[in-house]
C-alpha positions in Angstrom: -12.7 -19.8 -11.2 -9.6 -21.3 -12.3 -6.4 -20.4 -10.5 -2.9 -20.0 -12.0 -0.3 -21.4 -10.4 3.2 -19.8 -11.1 7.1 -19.8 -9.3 7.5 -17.1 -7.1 10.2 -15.7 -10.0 7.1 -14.5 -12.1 4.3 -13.5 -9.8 3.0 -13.2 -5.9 0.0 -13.9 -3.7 -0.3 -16.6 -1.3 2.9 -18.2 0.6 3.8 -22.0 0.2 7.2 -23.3 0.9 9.0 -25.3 -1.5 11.8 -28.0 -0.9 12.7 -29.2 2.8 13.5 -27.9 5.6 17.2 -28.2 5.7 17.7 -26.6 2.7 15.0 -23.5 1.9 17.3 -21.3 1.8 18.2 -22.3 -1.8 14.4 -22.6 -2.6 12.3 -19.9 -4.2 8.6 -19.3 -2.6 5.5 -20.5 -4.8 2.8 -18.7 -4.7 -1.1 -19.0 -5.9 -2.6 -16.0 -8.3 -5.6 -15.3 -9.1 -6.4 -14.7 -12.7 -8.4 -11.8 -12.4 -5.0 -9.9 -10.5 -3.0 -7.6 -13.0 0.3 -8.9 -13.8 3.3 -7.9 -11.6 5.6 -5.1 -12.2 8.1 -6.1 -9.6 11.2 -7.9 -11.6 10.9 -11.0 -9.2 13.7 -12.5 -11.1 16.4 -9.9 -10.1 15.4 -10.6 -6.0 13.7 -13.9 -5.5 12.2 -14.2 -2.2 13.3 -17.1 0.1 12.2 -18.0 3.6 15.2 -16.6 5.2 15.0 -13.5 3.1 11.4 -12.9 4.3 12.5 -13.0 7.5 15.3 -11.0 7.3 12.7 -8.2 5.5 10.2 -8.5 8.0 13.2 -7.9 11.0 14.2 -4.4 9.4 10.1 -3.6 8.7 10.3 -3.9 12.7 13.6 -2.1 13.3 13.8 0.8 15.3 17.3 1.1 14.6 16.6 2.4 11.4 15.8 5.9 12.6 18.3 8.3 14.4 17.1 8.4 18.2 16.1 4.3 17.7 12.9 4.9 18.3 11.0 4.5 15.1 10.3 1.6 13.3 8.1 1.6 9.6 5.5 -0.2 11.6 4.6 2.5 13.8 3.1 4.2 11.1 1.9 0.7 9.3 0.4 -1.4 11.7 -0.1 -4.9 10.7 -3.9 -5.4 12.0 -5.0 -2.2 10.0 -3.7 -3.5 6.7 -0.2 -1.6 7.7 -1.6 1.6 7.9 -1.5 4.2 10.9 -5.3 4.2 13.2 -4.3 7.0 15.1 -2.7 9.8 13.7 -4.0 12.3 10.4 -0.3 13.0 9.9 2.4 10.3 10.2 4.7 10.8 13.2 8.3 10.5 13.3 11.7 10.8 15.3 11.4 13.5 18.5 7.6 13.1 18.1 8.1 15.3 15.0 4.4 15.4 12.7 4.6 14.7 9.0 2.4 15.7 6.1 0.4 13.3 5.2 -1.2 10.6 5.8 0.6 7.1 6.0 -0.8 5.3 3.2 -1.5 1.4 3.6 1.0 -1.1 2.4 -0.5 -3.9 0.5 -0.3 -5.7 -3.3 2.6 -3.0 -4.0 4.5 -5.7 -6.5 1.6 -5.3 -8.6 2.2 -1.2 -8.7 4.7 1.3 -10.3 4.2 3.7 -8.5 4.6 4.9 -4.6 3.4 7.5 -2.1 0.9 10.0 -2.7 3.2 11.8 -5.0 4.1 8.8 -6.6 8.0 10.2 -5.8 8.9 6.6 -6.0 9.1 4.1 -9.0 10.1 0.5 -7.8 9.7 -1.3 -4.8 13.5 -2.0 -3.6 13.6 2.3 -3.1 10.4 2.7 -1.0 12.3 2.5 2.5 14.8 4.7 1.1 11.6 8.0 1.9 11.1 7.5 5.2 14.5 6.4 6.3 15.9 9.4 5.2 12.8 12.1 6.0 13.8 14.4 8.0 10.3 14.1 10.1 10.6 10.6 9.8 13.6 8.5 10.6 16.0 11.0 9.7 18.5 8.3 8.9 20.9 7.9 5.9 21.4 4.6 4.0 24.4 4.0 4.6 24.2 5.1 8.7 21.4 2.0 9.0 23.2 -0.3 7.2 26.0 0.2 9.2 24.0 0.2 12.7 22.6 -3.6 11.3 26.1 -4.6 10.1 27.6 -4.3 13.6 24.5 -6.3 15.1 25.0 -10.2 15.6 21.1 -11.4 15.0 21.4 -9.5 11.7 24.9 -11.0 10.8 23.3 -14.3 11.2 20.7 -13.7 8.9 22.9 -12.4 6.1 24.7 -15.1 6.3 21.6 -17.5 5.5 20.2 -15.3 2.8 23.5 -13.2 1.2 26.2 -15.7 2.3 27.9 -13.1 3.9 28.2 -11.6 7.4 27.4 -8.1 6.1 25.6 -6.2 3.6 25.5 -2.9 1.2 23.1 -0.8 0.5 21.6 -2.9 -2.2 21.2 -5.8 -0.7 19.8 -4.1 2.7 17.2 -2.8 0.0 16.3 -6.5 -1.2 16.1 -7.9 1.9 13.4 -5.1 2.9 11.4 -6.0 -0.8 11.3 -9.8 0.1 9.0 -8.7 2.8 6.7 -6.0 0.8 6.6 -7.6 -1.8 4.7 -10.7 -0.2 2.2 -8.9 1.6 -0.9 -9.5 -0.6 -4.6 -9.3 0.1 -6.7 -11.0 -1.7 -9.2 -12.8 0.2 -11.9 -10.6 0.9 -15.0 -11.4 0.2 -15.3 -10.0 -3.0 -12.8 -12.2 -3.8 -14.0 -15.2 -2.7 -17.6 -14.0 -4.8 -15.4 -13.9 -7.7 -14.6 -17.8 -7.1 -17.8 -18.5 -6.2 -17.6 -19.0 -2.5 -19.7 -16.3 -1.8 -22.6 -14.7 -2.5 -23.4 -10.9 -2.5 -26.7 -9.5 -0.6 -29.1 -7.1 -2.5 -27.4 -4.3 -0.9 -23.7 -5.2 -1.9 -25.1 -6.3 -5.5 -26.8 -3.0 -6.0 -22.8 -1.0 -4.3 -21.3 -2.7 -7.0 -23.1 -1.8 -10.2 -22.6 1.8 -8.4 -19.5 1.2 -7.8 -18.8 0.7 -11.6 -20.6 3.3 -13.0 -19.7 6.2 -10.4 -16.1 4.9 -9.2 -14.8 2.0 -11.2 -12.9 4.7 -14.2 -10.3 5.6 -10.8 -10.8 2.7 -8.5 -10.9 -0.3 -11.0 -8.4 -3.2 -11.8 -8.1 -6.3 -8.8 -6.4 -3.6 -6.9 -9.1 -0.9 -7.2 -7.2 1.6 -8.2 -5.9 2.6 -12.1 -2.4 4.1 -10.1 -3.2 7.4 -11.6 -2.6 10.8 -10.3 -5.8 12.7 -10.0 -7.5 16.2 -8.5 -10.4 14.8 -6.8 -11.6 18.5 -5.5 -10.4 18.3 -2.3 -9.3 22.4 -2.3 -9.3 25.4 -4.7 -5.5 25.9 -4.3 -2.4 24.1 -3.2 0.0 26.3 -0.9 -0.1 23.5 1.8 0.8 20.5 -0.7 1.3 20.6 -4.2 1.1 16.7 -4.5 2.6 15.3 -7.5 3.6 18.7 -8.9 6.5 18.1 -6.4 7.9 15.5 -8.2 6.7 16.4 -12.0 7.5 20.5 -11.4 5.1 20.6 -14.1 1.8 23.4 -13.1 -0.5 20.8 -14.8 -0.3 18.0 -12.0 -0.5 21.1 -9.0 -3.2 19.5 -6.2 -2.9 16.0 -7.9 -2.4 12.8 -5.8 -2.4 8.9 -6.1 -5.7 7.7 -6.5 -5.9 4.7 -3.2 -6.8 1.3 -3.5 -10.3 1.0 -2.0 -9.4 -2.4 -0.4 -9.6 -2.7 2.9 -11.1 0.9 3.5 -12.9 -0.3 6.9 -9.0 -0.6 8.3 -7.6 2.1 6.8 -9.1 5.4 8.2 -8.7 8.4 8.5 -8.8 9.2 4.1 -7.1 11.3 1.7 -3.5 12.4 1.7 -4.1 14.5 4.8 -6.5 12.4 6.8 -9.3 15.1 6.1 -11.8 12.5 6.6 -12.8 10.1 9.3 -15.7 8.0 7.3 -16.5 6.4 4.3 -19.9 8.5 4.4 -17.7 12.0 4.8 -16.1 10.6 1.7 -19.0 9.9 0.0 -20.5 13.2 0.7 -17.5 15.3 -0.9 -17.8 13.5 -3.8 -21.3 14.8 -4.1 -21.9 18.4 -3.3 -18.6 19.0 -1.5 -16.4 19.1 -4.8 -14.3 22.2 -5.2 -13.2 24.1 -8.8 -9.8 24.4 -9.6 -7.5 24.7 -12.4 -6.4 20.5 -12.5 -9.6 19.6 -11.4 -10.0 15.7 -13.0 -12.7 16.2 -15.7 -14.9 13.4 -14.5 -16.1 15.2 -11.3 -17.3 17.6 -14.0 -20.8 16.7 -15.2 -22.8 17.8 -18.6 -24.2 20.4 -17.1 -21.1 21.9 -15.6 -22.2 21.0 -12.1 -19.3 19.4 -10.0 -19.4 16.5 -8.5 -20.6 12.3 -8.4 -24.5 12.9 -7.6 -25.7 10.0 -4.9 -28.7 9.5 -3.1 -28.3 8.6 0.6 -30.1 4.8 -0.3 -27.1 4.9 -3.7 -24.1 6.0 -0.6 -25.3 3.2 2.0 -25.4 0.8 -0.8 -21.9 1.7 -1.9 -20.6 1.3 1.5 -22.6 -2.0 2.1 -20.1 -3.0 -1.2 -16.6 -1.7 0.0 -17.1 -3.8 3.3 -16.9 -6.9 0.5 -12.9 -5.2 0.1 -12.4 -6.2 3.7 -9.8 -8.8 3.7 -10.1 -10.1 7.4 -7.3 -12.7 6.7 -4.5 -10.6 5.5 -4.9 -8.1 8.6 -4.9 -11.4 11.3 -2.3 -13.1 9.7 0.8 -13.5 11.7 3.5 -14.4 9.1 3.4 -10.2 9.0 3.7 -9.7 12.5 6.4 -8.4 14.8 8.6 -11.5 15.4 10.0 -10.4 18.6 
């Protein structure tokens, strides 16, 4: 399959430095895309990412600074070898071992989304730290508090210098520096992508998870990312008291019990699932979807079938083959590579 290849100021995958090394700096980041990838939403011209800027991203990612006892970083609920999501808690955990809730969500291909968190509370990419900085069960920080704390420290002052040409920044900038780190963590090398370019070929098993896949999954989980971004009732309860889900943002009584619909990349890293962590395996999931479906008012209509029965009927041989395919989503090289890592 042919491959696009495009400056860094109009789309984002795979990391190539341009120019040399005294000057990189100055020199945007180009970047390899597949064609089959929806187009990105992030406006790449308004924050191109350099090198230093990168860095200087992945520093605050690390930062424990950024929360009021200096404690927490976002890392420790997105962990770099589990596609940035948390493996041990349901709920994330915060400042004063304080529990959230929800589940952390995994960070990955978010330039190519519009919307963030489980509520979708958030609408661009620069404002995502801005949540958890400031939850209150979180980092329980202000803005303008951590971008004082990195002002006054020298390792940071260095850095601004290289990518802002200053010793300091505002809040804006503290925000940019943190998007030229999300922004470039991509996955797309599992191997369903590499059967897409033809360097791999699908077993009977994975062949069959896939045509299941897009008849029973594919009109909430498709796109590159696999998932349409939509906000959706998938039956999880009968009423909301606990968590309202995007009816928190919207007020509206129409999206009441409603929540992002997740990528399904990268689901064998990315346990436990669902916004509260009800469940710890793919199977569990599987087996809500059909016969564990509950009515409610915002109920999506699709888990409604002809007959009024609720639900996604499956076999057990249809579930194991489904499984066998969502293991292709596994993208082995985004969780081991260390460009993402902690640099200290």
């Amino acid at each position: 399959m042919n491959r696009v290849f495009i400056l860094l100021t109009i789309s984002i995958l795979f990391i190539v430095a341009c120019g040399n090394d005294d000057d990189q700096s100055t020199n945007y980041w180009q970047v390899d895309v597949p064609e089959y990838f929806p187009e990105m939403v992030y406006t790449i011209e308004n924050n191109p990412v350099t090198k230093e800027g990168f860095e200087l991203g992945r520093m605050l990612f690390y930062e424990t600074r950024l929360s009021s006892d200096n404690t927490v970083s976002c890392a420790n609920c997105h962990q770099p070898y589990l596609a940035f999501a948390d493996p041990v808690h349901v709920f994330s955990v915060g400042v004063n071992n304080q529990k959230g809730t929800r589940n952390a969500p995994p960070i990955f291909n978010l330039a190519f989304q519009s919307h963030f968190f489980w509520d979708g509370g958030v609408n661009h990419v620069d404002f995502i730290p801005i949540n958890p900085i400031m939850n209150k069960l979180e980092m329980n920080e202000s803005i303008s508090n951590v971008v004082k704390k990195v002002n006054e420290l020298p390792e940071y002052q260095d850095k601004f210098k290289q990518v802002f040409g200053k010793d300091s920044v505002n809040g804006e900038e503290f925000l940019h520096a943190f998007s030229q780190f999300l922004v470039m963590l991509v996955s797309d090398n599992a191997y369903y992508d590499q059967w897409m370019q033809g360097k791999y070929e699908l077993n009977e098993a994975e062949l069959r998870g896939m045509k299941l896949y897009e008849s029973k999954c594919a009109d909430c989980h498709g796109t590159a990312l696999f998932t349409d971004g939509s906000f959706r009732n998938n039956g999880l309860d009968a009423e909301f008291s606990k968590d309202l889900g995007r009816a928190i943002i919207t007020e509206y009584a129409g999206d009441e019990g409603k929540f992002k619909v997740p990528t399904l990349r990268n689901l064998a890293y990315t346990a436990p699932y669902m916004h509260d962590g009800r469940f710890e395996t793919l199977e569990e999931v599987l087996d809500h979807y059909d016969h564990r479906v509950v009515q409610s008012a915002t109920l999506d209509p699709l888990l409604v079938q002809a007959n009024g029965e609720l639900g996604i009927p499956m076999t057990d041989q249809e579930k194991s083959d489904i499984i066998a395919f969502l293991h292709t989503l596994t993208d082995r090289d985004f969780v081991s590579d260390s460009r993402f890592f902690d640099p200290n």
